[in-house]
C-alpha positions in Angstrom: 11.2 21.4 6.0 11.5 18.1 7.7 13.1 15.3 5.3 10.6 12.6 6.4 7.7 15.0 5.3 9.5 15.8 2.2 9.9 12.4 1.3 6.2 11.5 2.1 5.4 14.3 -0.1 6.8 13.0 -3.2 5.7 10.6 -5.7 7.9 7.7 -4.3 6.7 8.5 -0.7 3.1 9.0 -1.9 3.2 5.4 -3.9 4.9 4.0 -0.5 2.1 5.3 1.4 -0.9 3.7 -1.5 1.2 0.2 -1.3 1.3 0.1 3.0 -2.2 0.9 2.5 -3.3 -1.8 0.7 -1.3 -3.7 2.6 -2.8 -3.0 5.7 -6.4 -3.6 4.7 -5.7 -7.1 3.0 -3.8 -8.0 6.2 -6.6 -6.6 8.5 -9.5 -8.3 6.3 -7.4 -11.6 5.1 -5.0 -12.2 8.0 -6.7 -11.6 10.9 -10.3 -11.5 10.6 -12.7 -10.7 12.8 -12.9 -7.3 14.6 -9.0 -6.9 15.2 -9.1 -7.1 12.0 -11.6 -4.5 10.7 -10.1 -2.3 12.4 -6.8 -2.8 11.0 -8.5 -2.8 8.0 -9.9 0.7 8.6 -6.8 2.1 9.7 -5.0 1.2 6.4 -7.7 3.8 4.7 -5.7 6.1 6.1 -2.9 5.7 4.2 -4.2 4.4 1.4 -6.5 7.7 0.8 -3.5 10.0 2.2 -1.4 8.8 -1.1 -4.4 8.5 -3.7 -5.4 12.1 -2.8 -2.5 13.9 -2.1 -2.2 14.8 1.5 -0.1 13.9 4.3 -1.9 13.6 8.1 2.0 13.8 9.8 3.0 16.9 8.1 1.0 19.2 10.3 2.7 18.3 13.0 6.1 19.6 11.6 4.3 22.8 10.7 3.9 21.8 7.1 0.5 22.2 4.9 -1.8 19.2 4.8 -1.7 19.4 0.7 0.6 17.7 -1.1 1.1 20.2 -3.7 1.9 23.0 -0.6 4.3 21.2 1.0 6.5 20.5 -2.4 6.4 23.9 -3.7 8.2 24.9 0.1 11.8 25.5 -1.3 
């Protein structure tokens, strides 16, 4: 199992992923404005939901599960 993927997986990674989340859509509505910025603002759903919700959209292209759970019971 990849390390990065791994690391994404767990709470720390998961709580990483919530936090650049948030930061993305207050930079995206706050920062820059305007359309730019919506869609900066969209993006950082991504993220955001990824960590709230357990799932990781990069590990599928390692050849791990989507699920959070799956990919830390992989020994």
């Amino acid at each position: 199992m990849n390390p990065l993927i791994k690391f994404l997986a767990s709470s720390t990674g998961r709580g990483v992923r919530a936090v650049a989340g948030v930061a993305l859509l207050l930079w995206g509505m706050m920062g820059l404005g305007g359309t730019t910025g919506m869609v900066v603002a969209v993006i950082g759903l991504v993220p955001l939901l990824a960590g709230l919700f357990d799932f990781c959209v990069f590990a599928p292209l390692f050849g791990a599960p989507l699920s959070g759970p799956k990919i830390r019971a992989v020994k």
